[in-house]
PDBQT receptor file of N, H, CA, C and O in Angstrom, charges set to zero:
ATOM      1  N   UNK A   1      21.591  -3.257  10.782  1.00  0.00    +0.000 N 
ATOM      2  CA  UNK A   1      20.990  -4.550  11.045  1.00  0.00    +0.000 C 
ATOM      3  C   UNK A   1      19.940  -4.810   9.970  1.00  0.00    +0.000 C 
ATOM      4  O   UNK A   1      19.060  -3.972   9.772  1.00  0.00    +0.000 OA
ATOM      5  N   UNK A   2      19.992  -5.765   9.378  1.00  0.00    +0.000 N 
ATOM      6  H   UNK A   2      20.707  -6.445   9.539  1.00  0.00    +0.000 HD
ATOM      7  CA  UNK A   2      19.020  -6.323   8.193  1.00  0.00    +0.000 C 
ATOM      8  C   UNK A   2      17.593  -6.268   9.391  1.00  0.00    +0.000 C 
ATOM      9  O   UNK A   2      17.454  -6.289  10.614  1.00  0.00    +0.000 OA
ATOM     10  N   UNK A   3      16.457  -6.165   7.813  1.00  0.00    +0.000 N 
ATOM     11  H   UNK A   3      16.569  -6.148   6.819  1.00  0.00    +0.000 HD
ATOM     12  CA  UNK A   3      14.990  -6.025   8.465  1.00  0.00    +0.000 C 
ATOM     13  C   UNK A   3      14.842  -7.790   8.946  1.00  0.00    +0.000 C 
ATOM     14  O   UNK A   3      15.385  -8.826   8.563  1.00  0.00    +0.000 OA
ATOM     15  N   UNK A   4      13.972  -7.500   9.815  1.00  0.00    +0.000 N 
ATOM     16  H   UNK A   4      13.531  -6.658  10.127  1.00  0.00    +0.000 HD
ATOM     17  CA  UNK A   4      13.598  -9.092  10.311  1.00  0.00    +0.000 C 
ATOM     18  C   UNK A   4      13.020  -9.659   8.675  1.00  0.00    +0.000 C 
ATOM     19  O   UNK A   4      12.610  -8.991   7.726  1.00  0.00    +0.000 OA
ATOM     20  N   UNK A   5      13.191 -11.160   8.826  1.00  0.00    +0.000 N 
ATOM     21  H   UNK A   5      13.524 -11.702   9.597  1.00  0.00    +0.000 HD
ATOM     22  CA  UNK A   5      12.641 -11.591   7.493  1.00  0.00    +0.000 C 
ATOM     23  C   UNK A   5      11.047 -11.740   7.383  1.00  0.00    +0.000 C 
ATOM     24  O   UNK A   5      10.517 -11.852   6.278  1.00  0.00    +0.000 OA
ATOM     25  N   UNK A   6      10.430 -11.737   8.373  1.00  0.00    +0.000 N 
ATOM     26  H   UNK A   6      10.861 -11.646   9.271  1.00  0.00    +0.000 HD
ATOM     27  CA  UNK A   6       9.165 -11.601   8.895  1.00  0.00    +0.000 C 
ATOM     28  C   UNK A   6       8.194 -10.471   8.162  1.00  0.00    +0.000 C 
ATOM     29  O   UNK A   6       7.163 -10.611   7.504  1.00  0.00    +0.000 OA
ATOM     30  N   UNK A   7       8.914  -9.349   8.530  1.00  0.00    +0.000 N 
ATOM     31  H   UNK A   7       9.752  -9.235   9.064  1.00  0.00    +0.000 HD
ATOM     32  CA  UNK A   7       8.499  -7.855   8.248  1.00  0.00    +0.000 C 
ATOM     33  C   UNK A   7       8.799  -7.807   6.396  1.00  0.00    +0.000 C 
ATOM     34  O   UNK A   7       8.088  -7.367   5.493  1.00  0.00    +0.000 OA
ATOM     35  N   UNK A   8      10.231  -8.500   6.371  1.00  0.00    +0.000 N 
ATOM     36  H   UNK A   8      10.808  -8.858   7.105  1.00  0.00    +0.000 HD
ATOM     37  CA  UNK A   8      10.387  -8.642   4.651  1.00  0.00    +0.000 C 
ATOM     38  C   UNK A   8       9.631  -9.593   4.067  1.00  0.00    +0.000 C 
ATOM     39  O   UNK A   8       9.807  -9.316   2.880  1.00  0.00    +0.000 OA
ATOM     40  N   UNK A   9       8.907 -10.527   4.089  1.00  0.00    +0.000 N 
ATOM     41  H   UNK A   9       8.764 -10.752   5.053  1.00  0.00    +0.000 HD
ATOM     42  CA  UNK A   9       7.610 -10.971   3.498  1.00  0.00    +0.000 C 
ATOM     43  C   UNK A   9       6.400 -10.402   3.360  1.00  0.00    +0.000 C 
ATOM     44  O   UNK A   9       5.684 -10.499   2.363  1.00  0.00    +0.000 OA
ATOM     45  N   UNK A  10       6.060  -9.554   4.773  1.00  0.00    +0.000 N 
ATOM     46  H   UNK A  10       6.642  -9.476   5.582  1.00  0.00    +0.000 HD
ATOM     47  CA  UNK A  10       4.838  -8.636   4.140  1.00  0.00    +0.000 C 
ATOM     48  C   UNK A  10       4.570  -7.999   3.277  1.00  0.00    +0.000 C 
ATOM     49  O   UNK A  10       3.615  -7.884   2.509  1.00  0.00    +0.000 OA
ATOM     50  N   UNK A  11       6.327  -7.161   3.566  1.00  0.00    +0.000 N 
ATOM     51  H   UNK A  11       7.103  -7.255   4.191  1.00  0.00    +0.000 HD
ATOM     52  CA  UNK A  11       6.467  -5.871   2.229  1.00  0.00    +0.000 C 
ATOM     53  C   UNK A  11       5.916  -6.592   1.071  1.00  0.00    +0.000 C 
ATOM     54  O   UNK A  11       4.883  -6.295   0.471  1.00  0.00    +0.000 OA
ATOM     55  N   UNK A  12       6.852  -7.742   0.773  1.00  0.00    +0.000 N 
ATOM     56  H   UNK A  12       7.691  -7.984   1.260  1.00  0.00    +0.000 HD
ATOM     57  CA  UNK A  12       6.409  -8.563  -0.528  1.00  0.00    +0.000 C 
ATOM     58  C   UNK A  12       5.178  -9.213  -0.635  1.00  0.00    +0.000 C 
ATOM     59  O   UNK A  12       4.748  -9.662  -1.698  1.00  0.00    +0.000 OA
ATOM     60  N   UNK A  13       4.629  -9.271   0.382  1.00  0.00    +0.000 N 
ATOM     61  H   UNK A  13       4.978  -8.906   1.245  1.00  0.00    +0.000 HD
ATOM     62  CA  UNK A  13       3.128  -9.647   0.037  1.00  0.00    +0.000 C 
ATOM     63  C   UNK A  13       2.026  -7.924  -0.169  1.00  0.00    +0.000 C 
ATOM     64  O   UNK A  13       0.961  -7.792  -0.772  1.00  0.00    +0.000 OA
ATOM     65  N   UNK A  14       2.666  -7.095   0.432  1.00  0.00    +0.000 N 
ATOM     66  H   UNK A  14       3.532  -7.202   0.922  1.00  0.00    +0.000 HD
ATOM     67  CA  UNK A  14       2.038  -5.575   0.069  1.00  0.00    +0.000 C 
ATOM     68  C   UNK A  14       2.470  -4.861  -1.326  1.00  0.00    +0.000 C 
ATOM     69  O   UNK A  14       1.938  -4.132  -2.164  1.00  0.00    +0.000 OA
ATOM     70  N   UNK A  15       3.758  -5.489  -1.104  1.00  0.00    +0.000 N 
ATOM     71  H   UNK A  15       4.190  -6.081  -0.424  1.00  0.00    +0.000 HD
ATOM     72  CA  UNK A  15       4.104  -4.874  -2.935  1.00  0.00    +0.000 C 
ATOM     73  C   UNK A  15       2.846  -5.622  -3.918  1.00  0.00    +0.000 C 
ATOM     74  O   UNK A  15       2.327  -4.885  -4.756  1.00  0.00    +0.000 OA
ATOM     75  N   UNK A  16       2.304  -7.216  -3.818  1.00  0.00    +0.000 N 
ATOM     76  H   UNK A  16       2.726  -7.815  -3.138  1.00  0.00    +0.000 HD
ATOM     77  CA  UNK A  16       2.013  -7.746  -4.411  1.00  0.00    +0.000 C 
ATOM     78  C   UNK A  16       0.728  -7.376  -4.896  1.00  0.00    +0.000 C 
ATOM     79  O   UNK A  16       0.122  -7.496  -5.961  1.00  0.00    +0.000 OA
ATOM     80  N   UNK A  17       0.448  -6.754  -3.468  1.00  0.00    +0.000 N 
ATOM     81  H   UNK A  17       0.941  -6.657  -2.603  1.00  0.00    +0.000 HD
ATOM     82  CA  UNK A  17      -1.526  -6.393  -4.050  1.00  0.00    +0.000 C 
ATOM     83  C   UNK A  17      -1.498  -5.498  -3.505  1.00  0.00    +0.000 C 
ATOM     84  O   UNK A  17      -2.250  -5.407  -2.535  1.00  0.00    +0.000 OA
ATOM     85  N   UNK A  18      -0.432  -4.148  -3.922  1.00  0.00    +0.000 N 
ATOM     86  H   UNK A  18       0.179  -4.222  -4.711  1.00  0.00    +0.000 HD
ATOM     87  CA  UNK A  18      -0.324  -2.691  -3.888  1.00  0.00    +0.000 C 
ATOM     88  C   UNK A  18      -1.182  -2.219  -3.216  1.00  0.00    +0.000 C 
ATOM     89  O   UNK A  18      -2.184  -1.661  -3.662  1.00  0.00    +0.000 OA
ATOM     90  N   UNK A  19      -0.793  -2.441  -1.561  1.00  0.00    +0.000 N 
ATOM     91  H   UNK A  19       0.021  -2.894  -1.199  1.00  0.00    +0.000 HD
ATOM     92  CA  UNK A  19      -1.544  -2.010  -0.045  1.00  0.00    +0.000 C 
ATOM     93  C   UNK A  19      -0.418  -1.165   0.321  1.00  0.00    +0.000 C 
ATOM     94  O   UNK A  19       0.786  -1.190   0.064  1.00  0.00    +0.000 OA
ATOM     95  N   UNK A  20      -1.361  -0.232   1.158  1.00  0.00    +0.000 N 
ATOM     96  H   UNK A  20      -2.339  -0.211   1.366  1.00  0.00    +0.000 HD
ATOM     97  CA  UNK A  20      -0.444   0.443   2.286  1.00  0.00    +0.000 C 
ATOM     98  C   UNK A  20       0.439  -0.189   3.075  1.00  0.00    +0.000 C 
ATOM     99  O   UNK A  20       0.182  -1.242   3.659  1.00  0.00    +0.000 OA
ATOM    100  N   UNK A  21       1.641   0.481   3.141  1.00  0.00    +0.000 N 
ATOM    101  H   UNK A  21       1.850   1.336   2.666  1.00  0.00    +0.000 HD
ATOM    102  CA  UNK A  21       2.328  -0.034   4.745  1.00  0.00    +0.000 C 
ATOM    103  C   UNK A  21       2.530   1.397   5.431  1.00  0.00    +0.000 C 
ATOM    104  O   UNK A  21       2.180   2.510   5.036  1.00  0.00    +0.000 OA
ATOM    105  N   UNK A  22       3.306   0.947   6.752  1.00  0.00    +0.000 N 
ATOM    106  H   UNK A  22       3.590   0.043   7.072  1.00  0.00    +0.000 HD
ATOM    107  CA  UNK A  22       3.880   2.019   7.198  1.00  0.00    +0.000 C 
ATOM    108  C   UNK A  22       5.043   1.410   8.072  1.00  0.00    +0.000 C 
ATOM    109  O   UNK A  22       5.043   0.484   8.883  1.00  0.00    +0.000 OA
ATOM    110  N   UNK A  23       6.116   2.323   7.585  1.00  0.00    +0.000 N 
ATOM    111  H   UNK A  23       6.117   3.075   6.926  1.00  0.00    +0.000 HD
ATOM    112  CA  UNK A  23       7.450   2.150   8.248  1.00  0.00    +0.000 C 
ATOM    113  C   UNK A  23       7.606   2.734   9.452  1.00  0.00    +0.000 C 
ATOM    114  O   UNK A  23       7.183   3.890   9.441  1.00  0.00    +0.000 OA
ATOM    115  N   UNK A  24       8.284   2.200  11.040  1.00  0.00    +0.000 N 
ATOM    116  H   UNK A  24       8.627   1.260  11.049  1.00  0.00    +0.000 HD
ATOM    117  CA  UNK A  24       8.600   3.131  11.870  1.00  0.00    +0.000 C 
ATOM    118  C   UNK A  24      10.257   2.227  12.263  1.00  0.00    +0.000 C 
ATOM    119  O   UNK A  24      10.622   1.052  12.302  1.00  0.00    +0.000 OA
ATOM    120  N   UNK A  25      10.857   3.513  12.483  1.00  0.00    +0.000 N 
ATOM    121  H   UNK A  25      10.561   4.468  12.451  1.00  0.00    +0.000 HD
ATOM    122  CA  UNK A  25      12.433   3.748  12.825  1.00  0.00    +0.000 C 
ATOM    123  C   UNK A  25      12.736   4.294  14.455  1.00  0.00    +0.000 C 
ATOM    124  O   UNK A  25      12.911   5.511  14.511  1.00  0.00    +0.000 OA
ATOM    125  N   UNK A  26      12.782   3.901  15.168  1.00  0.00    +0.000 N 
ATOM    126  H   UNK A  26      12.640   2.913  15.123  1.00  0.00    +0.000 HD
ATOM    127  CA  UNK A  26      13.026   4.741  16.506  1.00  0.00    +0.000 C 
ATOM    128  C   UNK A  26      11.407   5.459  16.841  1.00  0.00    +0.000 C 
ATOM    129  O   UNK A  26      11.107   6.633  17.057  1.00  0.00    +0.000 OA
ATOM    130  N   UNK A  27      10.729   4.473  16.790  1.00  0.00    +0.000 N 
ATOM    131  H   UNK A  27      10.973   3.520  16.614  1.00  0.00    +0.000 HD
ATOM    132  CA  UNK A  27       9.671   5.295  16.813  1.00  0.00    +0.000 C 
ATOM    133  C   UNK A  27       8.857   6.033  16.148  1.00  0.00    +0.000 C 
ATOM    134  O   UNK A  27       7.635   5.996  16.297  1.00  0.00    +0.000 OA
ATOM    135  N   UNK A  28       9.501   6.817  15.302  1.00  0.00    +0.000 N 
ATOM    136  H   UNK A  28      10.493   6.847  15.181  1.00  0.00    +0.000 HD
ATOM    137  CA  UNK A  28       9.234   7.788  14.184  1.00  0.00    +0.000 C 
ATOM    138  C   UNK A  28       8.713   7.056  12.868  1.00  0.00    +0.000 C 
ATOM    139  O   UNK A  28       9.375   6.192  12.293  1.00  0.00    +0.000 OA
ATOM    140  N   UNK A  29       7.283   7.552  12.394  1.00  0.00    +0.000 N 
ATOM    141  H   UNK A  29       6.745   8.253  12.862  1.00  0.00    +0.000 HD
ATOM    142  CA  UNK A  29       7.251   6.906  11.065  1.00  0.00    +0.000 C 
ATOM    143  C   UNK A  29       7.942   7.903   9.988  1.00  0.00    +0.000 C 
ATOM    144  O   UNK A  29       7.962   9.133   9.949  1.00  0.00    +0.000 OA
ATOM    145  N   UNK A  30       8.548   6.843   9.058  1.00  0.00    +0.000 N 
ATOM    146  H   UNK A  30       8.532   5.843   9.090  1.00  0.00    +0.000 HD
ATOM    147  CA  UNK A  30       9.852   6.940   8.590  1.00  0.00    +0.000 C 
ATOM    148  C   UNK A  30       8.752   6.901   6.769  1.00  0.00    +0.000 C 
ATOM    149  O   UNK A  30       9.050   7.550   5.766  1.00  0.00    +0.000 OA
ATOM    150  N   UNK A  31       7.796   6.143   6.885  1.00  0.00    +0.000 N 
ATOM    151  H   UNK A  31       7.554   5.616   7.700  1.00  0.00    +0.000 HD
ATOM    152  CA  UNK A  31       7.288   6.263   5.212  1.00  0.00    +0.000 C 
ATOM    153  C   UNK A  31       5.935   5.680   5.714  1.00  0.00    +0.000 C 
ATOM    154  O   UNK A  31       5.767   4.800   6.558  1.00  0.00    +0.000 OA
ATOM    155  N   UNK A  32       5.096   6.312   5.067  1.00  0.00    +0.000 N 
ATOM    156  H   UNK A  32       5.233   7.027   4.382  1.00  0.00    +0.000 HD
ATOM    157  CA  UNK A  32       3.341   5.515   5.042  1.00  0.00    +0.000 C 
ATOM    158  C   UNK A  32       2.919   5.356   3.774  1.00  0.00    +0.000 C 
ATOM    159  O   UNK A  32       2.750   6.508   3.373  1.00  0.00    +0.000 OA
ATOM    160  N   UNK A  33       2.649   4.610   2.906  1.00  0.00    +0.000 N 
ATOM    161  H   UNK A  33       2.786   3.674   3.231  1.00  0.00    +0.000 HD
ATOM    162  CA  UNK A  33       2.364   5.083   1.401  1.00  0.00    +0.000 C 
ATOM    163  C   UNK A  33       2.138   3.286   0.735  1.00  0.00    +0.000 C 
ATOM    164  O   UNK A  33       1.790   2.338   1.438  1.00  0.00    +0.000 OA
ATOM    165  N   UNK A  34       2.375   3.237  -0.404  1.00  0.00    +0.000 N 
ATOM    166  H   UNK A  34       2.658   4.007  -0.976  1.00  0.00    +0.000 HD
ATOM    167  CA  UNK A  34       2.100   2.018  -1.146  1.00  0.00    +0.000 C 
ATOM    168  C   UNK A  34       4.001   1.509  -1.538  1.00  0.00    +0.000 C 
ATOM    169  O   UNK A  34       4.916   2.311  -1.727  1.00  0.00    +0.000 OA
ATOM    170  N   UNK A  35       4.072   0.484  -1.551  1.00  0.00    +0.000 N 
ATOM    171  H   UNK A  35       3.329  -0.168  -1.397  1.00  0.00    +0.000 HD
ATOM    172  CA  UNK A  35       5.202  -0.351  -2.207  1.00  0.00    +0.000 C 
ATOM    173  C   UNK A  35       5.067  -0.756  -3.821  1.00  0.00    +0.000 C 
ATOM    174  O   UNK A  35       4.159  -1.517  -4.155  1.00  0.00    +0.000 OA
ATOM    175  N   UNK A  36       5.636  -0.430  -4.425  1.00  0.00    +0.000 N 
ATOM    176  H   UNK A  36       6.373   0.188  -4.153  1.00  0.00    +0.000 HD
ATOM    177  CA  UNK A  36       6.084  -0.508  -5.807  1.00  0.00    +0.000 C 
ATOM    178  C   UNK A  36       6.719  -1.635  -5.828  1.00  0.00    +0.000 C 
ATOM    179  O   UNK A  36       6.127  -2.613  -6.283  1.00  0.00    +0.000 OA
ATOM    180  N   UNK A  37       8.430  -1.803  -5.214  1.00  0.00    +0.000 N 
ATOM    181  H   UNK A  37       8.911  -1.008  -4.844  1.00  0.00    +0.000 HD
ATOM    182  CA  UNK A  37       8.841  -3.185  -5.168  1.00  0.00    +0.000 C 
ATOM    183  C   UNK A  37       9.837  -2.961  -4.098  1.00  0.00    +0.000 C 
ATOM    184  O   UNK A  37      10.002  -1.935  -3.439  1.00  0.00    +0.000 OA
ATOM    185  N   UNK A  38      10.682  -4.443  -4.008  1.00  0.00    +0.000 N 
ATOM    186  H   UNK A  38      10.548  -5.277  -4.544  1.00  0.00    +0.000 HD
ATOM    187  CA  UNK A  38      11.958  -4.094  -3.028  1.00  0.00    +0.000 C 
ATOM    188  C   UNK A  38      12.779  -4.372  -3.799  1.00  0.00    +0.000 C 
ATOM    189  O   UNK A  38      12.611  -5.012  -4.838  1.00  0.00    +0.000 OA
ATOM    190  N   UNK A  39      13.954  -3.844  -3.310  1.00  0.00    +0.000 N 
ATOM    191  H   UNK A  39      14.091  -3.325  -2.466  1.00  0.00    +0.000 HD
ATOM    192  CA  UNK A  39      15.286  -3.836  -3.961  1.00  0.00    +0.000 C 
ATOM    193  C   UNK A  39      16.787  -3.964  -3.098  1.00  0.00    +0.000 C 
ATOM    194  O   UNK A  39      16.939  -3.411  -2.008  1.00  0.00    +0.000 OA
ATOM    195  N   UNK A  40      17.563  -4.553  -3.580  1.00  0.00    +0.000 N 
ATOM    196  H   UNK A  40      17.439  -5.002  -4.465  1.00  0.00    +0.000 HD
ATOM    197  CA  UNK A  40      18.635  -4.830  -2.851  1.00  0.00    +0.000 C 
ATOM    198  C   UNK A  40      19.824  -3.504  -3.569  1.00  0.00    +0.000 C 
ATOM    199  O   UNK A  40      19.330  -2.851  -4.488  1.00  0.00    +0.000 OA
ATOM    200  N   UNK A  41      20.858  -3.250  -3.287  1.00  0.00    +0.000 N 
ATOM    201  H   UNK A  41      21.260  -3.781  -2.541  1.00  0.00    +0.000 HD
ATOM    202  CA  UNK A  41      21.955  -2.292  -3.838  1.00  0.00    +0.000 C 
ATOM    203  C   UNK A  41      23.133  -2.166  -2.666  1.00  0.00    +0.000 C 
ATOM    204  O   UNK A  41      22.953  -1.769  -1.515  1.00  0.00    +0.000 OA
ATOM    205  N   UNK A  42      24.447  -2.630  -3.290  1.00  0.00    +0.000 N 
ATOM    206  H   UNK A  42      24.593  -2.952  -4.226  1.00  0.00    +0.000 HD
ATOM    207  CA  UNK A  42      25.831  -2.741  -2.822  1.00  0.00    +0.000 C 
ATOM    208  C   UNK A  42      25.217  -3.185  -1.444  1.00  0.00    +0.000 C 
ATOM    209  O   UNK A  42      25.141  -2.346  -0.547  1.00  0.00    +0.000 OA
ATOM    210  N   UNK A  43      24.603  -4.978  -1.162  1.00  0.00    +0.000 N 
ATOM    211  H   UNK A  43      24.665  -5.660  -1.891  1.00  0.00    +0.000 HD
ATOM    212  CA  UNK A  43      24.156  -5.097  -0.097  1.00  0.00    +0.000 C 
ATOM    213  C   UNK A  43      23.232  -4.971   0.771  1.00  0.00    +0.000 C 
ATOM    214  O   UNK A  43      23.104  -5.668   1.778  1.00  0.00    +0.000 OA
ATOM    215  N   UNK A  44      22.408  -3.908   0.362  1.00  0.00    +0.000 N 
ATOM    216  H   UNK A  44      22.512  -3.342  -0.456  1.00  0.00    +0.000 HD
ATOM    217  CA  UNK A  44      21.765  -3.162   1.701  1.00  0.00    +0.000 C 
ATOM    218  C   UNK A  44      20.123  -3.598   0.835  1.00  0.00    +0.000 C 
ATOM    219  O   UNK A  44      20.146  -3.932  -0.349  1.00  0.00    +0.000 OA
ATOM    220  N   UNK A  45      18.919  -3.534   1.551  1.00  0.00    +0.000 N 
ATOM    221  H   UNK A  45      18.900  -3.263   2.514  1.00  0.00    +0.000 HD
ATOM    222  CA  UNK A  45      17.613  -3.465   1.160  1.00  0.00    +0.000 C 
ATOM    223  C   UNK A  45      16.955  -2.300   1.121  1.00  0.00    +0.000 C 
ATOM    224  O   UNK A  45      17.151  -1.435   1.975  1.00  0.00    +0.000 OA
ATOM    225  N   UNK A  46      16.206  -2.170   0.248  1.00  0.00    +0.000 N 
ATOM    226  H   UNK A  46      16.046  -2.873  -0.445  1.00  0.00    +0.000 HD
ATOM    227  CA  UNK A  46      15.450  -0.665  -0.085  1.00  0.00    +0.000 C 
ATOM    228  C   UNK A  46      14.114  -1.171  -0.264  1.00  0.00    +0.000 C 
ATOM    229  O   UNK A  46      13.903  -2.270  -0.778  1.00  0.00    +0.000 OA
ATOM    230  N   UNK A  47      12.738  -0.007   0.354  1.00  0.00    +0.000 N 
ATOM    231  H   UNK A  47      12.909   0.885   0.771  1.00  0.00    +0.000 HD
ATOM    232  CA  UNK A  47      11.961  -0.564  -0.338  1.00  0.00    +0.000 C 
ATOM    233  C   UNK A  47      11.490   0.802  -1.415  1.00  0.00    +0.000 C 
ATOM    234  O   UNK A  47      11.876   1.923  -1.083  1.00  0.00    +0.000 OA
ATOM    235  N   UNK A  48      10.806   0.673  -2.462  1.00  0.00    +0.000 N 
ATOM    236  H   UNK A  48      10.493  -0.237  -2.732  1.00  0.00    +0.000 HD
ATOM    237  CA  UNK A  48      10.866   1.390  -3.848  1.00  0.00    +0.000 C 
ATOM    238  C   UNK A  48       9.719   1.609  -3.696  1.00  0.00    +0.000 C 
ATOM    239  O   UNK A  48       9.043   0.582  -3.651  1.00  0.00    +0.000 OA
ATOM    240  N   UNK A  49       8.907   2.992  -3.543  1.00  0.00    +0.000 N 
ATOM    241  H   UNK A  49       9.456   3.827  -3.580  1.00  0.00    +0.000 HD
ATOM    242  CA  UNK A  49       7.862   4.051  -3.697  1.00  0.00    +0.000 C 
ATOM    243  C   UNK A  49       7.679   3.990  -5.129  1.00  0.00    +0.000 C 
ATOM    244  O   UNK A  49       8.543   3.966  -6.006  1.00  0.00    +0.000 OA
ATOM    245  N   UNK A  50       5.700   3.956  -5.289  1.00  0.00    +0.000 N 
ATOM    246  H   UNK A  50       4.998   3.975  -4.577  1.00  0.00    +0.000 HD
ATOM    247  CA  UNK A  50       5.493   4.235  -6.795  1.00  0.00    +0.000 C 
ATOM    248  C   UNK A  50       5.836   5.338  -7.183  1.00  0.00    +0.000 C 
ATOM    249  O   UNK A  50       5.311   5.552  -8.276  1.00  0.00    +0.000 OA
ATOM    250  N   UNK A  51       6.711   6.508  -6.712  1.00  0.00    +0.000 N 
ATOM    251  H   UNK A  51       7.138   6.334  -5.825  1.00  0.00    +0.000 HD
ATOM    252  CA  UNK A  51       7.770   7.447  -6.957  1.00  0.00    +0.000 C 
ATOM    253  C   UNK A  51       9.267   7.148  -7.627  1.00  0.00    +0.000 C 
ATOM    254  O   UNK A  51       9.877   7.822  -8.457  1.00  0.00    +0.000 OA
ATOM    255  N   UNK A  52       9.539   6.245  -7.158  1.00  0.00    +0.000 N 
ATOM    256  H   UNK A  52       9.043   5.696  -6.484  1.00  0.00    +0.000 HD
ATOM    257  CA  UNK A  52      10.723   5.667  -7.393  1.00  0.00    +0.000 C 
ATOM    258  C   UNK A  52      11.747   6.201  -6.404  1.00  0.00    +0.000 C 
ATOM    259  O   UNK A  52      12.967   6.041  -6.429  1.00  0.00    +0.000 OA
ATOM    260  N   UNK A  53      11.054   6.823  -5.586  1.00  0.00    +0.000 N 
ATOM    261  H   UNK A  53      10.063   6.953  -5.566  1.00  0.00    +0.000 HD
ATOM    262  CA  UNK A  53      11.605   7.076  -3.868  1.00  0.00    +0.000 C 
ATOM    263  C   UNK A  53      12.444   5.663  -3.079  1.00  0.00    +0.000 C 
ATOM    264  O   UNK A  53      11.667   4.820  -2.630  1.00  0.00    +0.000 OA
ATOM    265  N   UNK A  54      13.734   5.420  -2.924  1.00  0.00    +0.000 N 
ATOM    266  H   UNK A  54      14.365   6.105  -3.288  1.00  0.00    +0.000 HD
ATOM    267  CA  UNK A  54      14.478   4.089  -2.046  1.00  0.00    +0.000 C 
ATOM    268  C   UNK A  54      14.256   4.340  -0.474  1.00  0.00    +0.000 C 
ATOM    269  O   UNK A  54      14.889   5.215   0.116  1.00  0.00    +0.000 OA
ATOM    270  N   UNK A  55      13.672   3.827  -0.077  1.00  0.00    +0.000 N 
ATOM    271  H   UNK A  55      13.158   3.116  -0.557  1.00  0.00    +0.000 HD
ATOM    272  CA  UNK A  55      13.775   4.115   1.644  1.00  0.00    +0.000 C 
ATOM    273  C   UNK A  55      14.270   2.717   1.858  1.00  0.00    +0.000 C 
ATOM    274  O   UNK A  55      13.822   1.644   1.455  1.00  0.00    +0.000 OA
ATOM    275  N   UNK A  56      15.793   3.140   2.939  1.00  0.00    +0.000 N 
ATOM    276  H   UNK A  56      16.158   4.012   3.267  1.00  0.00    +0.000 HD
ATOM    277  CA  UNK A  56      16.522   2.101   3.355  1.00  0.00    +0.000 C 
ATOM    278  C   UNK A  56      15.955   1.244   4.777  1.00  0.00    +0.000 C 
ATOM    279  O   UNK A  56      15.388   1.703   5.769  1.00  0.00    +0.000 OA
ATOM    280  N   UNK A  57      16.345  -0.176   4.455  1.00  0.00    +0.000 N 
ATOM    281  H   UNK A  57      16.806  -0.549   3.650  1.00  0.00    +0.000 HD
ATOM    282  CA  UNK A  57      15.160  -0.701   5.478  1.00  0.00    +0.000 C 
ATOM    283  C   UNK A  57      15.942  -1.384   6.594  1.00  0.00    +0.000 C 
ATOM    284  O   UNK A  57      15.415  -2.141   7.409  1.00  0.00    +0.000 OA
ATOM    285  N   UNK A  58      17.184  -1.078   6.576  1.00  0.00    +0.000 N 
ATOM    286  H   UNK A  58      17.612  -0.463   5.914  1.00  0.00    +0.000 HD
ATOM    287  CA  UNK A  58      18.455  -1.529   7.551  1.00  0.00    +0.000 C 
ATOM    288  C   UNK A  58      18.194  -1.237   9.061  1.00  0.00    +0.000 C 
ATOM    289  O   UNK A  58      18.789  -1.893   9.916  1.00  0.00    +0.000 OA
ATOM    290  N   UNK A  59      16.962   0.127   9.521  1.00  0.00    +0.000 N 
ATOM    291  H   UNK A  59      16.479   0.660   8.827  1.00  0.00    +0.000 HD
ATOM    292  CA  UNK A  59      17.357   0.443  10.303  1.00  0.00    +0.000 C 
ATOM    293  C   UNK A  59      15.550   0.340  10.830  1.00  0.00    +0.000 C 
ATOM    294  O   UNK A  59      15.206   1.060  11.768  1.00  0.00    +0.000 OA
ATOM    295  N   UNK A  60      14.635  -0.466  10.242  1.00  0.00    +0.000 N 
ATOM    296  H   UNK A  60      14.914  -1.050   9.480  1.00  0.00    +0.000 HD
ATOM    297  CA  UNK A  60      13.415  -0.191  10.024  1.00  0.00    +0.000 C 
ATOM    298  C   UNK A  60      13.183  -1.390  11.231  1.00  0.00    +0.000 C 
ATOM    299  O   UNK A  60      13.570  -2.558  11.277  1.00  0.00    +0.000 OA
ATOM    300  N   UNK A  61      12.169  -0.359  12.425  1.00  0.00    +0.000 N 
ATOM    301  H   UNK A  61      11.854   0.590  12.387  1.00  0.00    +0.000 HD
ATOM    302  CA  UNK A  61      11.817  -1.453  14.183  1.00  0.00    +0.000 C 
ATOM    303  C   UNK A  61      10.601  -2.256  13.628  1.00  0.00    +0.000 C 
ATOM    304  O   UNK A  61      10.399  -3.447  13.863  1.00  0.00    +0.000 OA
ATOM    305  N   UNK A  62       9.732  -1.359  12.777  1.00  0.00    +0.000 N 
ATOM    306  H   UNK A  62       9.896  -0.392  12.586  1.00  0.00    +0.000 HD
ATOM    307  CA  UNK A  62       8.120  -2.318  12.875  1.00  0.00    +0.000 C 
ATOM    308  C   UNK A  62       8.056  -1.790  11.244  1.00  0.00    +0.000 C 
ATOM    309  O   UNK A  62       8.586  -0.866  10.625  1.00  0.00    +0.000 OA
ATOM    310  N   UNK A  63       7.290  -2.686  10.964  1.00  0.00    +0.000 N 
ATOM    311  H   UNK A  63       6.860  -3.437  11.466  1.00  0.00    +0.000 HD
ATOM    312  CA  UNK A  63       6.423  -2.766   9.544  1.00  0.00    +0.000 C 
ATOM    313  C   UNK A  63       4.751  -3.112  10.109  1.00  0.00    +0.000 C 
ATOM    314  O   UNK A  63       4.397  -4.093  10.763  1.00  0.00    +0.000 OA
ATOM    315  N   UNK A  64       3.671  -1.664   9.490  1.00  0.00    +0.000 N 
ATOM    316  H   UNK A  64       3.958  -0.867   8.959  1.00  0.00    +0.000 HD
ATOM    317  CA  UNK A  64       2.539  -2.090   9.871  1.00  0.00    +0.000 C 
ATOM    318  C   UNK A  64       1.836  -2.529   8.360  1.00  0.00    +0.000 C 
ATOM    319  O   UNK A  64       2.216  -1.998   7.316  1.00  0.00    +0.000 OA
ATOM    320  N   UNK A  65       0.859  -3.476   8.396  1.00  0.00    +0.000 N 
ATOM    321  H   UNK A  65       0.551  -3.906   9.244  1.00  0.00    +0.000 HD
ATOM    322  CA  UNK A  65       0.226  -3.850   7.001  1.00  0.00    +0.000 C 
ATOM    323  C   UNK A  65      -1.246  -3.369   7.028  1.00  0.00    +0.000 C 
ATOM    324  O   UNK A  65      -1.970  -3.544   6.048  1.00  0.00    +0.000 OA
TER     325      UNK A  65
């Protein structure tokens, strides 16, 4: 299931002025850290760690800012 588009504007407003988020999946946080950028690939959304780490966001319940 695609991320709500809601939650995908923050990212892009957190990528923008390189803030924390934190991802949770079933509950579980899934990534806490800074956004680099987002990215799309064969379809699906990623968001891109100043690592260059892809965490897939298909399956992502809450985005905190």
């Amino acid at each position: 299931m695609p991320l709500a588009c809601h939650y995908y504007s923050e990212l892009e407003v957190a990528a923008m002025h390189r803030k924390e988020v934190t991802l949770i999946e079933n509950g579980e946080v899934i990534y806490q850290g800074k956004v680099k950028t987002l990215t799309t690939q064969d379809g699906k959304e990623f968001l891109v760690t100043p690592e260059d780490e892809k965490i897939p966001l298909d399956n992502v319940d809450q985005v905190i800012t």
